[in-house]
Structure formats: C-alpha cells, structure tokens
C-alpha positions as CSV (number, residue, x, y, z in Angstrom):
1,X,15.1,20.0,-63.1
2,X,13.0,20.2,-60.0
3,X,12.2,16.7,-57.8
4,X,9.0,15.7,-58.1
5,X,7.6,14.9,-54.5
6,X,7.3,11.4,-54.0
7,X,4.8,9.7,-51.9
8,X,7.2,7.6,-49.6
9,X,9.7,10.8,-49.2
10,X,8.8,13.0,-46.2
11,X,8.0,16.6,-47.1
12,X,9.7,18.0,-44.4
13,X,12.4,16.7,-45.9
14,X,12.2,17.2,-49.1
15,X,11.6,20.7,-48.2
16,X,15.4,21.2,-46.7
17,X,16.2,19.6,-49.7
18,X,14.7,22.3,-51.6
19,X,16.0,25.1,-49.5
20,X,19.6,23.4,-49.5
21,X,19.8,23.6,-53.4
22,X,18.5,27.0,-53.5
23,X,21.4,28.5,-51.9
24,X,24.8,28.2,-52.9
25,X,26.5,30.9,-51.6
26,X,26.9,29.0,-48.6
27,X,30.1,27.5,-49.1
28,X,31.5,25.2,-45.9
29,X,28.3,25.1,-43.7
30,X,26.8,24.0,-46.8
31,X,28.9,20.9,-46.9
32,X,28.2,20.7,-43.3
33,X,24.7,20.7,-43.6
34,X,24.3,17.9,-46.8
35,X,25.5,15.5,-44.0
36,X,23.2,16.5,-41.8
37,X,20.1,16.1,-44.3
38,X,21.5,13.5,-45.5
39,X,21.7,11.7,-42.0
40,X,18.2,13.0,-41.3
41,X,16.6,12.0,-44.7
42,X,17.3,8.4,-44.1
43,X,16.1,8.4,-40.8
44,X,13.1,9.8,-42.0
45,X,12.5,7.1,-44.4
46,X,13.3,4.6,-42.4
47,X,10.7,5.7,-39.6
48,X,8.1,5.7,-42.8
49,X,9.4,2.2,-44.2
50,X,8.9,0.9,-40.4
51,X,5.5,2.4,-40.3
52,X,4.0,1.2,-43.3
53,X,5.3,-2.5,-42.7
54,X,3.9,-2.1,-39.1
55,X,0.7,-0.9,-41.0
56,X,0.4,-4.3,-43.2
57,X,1.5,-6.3,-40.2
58,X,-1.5,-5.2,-38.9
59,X,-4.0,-5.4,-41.5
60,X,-2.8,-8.6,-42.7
61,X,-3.1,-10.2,-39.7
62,X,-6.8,-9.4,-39.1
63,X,-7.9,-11.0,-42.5
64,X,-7.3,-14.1,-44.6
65,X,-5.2,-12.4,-46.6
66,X,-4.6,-9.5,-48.5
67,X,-3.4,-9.1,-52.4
68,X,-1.3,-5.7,-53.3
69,X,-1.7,-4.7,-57.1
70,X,0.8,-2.5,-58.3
71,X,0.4,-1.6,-61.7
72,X,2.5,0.7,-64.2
73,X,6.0,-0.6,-61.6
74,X,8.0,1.5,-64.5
75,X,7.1,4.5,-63.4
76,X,8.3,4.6,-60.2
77,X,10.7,6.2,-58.2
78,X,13.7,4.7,-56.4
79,X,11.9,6.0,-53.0
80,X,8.7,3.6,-54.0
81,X,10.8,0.7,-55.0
82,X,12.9,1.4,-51.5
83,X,9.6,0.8,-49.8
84,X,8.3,-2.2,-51.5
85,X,11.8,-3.7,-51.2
86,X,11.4,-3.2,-47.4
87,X,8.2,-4.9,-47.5
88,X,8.9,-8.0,-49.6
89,X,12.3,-8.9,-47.4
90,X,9.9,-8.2,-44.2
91,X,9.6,-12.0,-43.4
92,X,6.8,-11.1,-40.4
93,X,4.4,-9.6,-42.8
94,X,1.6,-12.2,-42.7
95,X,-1.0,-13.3,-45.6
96,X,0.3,-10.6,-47.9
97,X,0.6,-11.6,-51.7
98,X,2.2,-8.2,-53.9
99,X,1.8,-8.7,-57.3
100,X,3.5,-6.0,-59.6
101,X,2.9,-5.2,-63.3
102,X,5.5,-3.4,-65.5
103,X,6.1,-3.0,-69.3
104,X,9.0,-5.2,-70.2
105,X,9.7,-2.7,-73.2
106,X,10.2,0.0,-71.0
107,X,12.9,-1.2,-68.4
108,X,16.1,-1.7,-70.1
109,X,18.7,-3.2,-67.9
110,X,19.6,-0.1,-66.4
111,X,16.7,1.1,-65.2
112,X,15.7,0.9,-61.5
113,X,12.7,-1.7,-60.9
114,X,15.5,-4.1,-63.2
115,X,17.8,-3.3,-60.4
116,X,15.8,-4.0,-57.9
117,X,14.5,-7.0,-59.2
118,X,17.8,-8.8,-59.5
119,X,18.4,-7.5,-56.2
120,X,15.1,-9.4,-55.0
C-alpha cells in the first residue's frame, strides 16, 4: 500500500519517492535514479537528524533541564526511531532526560522499537 508520510521524512523526498514508484516503464534510468534518491534521501535525513539535535542542544542548554515524553513508542516508524536513536547516542545534548512508553504486548521481538532497543 501507499507510505504514510512520516514526520522526520522530508516531503520533497518522499515526493520522488512517490513519483519513482509510479512509473515503471522506465526501465535502466530507473535503476539509475533509485541511487540517486536513495543517495539524496539520506542526506536529507541526515541534514533533519542534525537539525533537530542542534535544536535540543539549544534549548537544553538555556534551562535546567528538559524531560521528553514519548508515549504510544509502538506505533512508530523506523524514520522516528532513526531520529531518537540519533538523539540518545548525541553525547553533547545537555540536561535532556527522554522517557518513552510502549506496550510490551505489542512489540514482539521482531518489531522495530525491540530492535532498536537492543541496539541502544
């Protein structure tokens, strides 16, 4: 089915994405191009995993600390628990506690938050 947009993957890209899929008859400069959005897609998302550390950095460092609440952590998307990877292994993020919530029932082995918590 259709890819639900994401909040932490760039539209612009996702857009190309979008495009890409929608025509097939495009045989070798297809192949050629999945490189190229490929390439471009994870510069994009890093530029926004950069910016949104850079953005705590910031905020954090003006107050006495800050507390993150994620709730409902089964729900989300690779992309999303990309990003909050990126900002729990940022050691220069100051005063910053993140405190996620997930039902236990609903993340079998398999599923991506258990992933990236044994990856944590």
């Amino acid at each position: 089915g259709p890819r639900r947009p994401s909040l932490f993957c760039p539209s612009s890209y996702a857009d190309k994405v979008a495009l890409f899929r929608s025509a097939p008859q495009l045989g070798s400069a297809k192949r050629r191009l999945r490189v190229s959005l490929t390439l471009a897609g994870k510069e994009s998302i890093a530029r926004m995993h950069y910016a949104v550390r850079r953005f705590l950095k910031i905020i954090c460092s003006q107050l006495k600390g800050v507390v993150l609440l994620i709730d409902d952590l089964q729900w989300s998307d690779t992309a999303t628990l990309d990003l909050l990877k990126s900002i729990v292994l940022d050691g220069e993020i100051p005063r910053l506690l993140i405190v996620g919530a997930y039902r236990e029932d609903e993340v079998p082995d398999h599923h991506p938050l258990a992933l990236h918590i044994r990856e944590l």
